[in-house]
N, C-alpha and C positions, 0 to 999 in steps of 0.2 A: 715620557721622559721628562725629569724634572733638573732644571737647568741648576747651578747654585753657584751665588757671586763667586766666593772663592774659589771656582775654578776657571771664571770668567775674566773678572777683575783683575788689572793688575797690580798689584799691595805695592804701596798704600793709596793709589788710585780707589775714587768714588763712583768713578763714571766710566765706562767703554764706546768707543766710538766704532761703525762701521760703515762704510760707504762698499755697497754691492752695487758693480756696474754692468751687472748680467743677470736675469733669473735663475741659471745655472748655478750662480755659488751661492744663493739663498735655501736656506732652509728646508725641505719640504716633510720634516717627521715632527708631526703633534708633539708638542710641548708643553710644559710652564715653568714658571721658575721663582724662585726667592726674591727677585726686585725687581723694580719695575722698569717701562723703557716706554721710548718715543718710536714711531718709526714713520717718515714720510716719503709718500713715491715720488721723487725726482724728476722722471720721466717714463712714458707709457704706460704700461696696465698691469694688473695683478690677479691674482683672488685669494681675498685674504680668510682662512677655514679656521674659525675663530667659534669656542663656544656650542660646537653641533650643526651652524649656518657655514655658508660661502657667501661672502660678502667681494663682487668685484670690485674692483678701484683703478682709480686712474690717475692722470700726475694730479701733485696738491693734494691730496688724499693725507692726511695729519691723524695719526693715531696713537691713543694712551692705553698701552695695556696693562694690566693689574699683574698682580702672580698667581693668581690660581686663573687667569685665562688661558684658556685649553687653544693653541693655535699653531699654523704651517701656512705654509705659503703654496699656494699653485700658479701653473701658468697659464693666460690668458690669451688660448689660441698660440696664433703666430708671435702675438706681441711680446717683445723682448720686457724687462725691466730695471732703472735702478731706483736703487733700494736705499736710505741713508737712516739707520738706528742708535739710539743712543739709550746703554741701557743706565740705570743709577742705583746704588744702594738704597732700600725701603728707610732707612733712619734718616738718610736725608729729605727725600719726600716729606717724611711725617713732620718734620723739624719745623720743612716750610712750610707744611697744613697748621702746623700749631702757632709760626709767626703770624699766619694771613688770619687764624681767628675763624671762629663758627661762623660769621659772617660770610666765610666766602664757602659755606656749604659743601665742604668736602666729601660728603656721602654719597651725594647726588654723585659723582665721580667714580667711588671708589665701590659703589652698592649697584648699579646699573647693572644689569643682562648682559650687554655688551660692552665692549671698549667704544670709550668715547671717544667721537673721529671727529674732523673740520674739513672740511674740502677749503681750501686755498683759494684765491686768484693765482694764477701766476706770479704780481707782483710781490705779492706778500710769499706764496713758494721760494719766491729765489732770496727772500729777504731771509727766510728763516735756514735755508739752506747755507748762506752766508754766515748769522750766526752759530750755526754747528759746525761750519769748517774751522769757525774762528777759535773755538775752543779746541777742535782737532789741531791746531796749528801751536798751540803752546808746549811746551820745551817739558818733556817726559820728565825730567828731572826737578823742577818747578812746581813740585805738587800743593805746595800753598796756595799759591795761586789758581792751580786748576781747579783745587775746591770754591774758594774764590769765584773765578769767573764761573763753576757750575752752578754754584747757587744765584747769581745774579743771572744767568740764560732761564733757569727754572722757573722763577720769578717773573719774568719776564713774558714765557711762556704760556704760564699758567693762566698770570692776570689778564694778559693779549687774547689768548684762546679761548682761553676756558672760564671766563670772570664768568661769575650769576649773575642772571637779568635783574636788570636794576628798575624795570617798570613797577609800579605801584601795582599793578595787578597780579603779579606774582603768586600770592599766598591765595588760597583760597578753603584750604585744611582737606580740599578734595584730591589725594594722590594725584590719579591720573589725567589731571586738568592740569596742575601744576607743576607735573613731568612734561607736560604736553606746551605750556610757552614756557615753561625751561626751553626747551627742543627745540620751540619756533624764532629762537632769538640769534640761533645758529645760520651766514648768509645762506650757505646750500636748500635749508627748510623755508624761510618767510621770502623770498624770491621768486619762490613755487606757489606763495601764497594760499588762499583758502583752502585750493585741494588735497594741498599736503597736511594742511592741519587738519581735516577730514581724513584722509585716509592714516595719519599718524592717531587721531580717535579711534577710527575701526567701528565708527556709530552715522547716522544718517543727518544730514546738514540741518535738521529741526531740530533737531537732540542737540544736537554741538551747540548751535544758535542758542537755544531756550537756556540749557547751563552756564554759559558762558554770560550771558546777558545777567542773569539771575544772582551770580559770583561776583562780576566784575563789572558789571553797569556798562558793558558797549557789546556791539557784535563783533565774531570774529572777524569779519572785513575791516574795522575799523582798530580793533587789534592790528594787525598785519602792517596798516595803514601806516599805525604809532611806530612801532620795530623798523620799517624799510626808511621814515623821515627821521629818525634819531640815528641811523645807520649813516642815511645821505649826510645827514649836518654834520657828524664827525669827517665823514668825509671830505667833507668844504672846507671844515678848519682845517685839515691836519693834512689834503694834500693838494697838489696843483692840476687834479685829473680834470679834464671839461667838465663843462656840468650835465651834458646828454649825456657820456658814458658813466656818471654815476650815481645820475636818474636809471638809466638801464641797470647797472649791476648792485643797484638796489628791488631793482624788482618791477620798476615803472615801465612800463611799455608802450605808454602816453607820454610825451615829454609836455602837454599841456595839463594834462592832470595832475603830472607831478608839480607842475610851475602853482597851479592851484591848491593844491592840500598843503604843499608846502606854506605860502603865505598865510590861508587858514591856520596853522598850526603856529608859524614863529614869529608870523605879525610883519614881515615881511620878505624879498625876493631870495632867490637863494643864493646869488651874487651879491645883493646887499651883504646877507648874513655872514658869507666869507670873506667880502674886506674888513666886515669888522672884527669877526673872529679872530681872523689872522694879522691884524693889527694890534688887537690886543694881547697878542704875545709877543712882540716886538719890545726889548728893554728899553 
């Protein structure tokens, strides 16, 4: 079944908003459609049949599907779900692929096997859950604006979630190396650390090490290293969480190892680094 805006959309609406508070009123017959959407699990579990795969999920689960993704929804055992989708016209997408520039590597997005997902924290779940009510909340009649604020949530989104690794190690002209820390820049994958980047290779950890060394001049441990202390420091500046919880939900499971690599890497403590950071955004 092939979904199509104009029978979804409401003219001259861009965007459809839907908040499912039950597995029951979601979907369960293979689809695709003509534009593309968001969908994020709110709460408990899913399985998302996307593609030929089932792919289970659970709250924070953040996914971008394309229109020729082939997918339904199933239920996850006993567990209930809600479901909050947001679909958009493909001209607008394209509008903001063509504002943001080759730079922000839209292909990688839009050419992937699967839909590209994000697993959440919680606190960022209820952040993004807030800005999609927020736009559900403006006045039907108001379509200026809703184009307006959809393109400013988009933006937002895209750059939030989905920006391209900005490590210097990036490029290496080797596809699947540089699918692969694409991938590992995501919290849910370099949190998991080396194993995941191993078993997302599919090749044996002298192989991984030797290319990777050879490409990009460090190991992958030391890879991993750089993505969870560039994760931590945005974290220091930009919020007020302790610094154990996010040594932890960066990946550390040492909090003296991380008090270490970290000063190695920015020359000093990581409380040093966040009064000054965050002073220096003080007008």
């Amino acid at each position: 079944m092939r979904l199509l805006a104009r029978n979804v959309f409401n003219t001259p609406s861009e965007a459809n908003y839907a908040f499912y508070t039950s597995f029951r009123d979601i979907t369960t017959i293979l689809h695709c459609h003509d534009f593309y959407e968001f969908f994020l699990i709110a709460d408990g579990q899913i399985i998302h049949c996307v593609n030929g795969e089932e792919q289970p999920l659970q709250q924070g689960a953040f996914v971008f599907v394309r229109p020729d993704d082939e997918h339904a929804y199933q239920g996850a055992g006993d567990s209930d779900c809600q479901l909050i989708n947001l679909a958009f016209l493909a001209g607008t997408l394209h509008a903001l692929f063509d504002y943001l520039g080759e730079g922000f590597y839209p292909q990688r997005l839009l050419d992937s096997p699967m839909p590209p997902m994000i697993q959440l924290t919680l606190q960022d779940t209820q952040q993004v859950i807030a800005r999609l009510d927020g736009l559900n909340r403006i006045a039907g009649d108001n379509t200026d604006y809703q184009r307006t604020a959809l393109r400013i949530l988009l933006f937002e989104l895209f750059t939030w979630l989905f920006a391209p690794a900005t490590s210097p190690y990036r490029q290496s002209g080797i596809e699947w190396l540089d699918e692969l820390v694409q991938t590992m820049h995501q919290p849910d994958h370099f949190v998991e650390g080396v194993a995941r980047m191993q078993a997302l290779a599919d090749c044996s950890s002298e192989h991984l090490s030797r290319v990777f060394k050879s490409n990009f001049g460090i190991t992958p441990t030391e890879f991993v290293n750089e993505v969870r202390l560039n994760y931590a420091a945005n974290m220091l500046a930009n919020s007020d969480r302790d610094i154990i919880y996010i040594a932890m939900e960066a990946g550390f499971g040492n909090l003296s190892h991380f008090y270490k690599l970290f000063k190695e890497n920015f020359k000093t403590t990581p409380k040093a680094y966040r009064q000054t950071q965050q002073r220096s955004l003080i007008p």
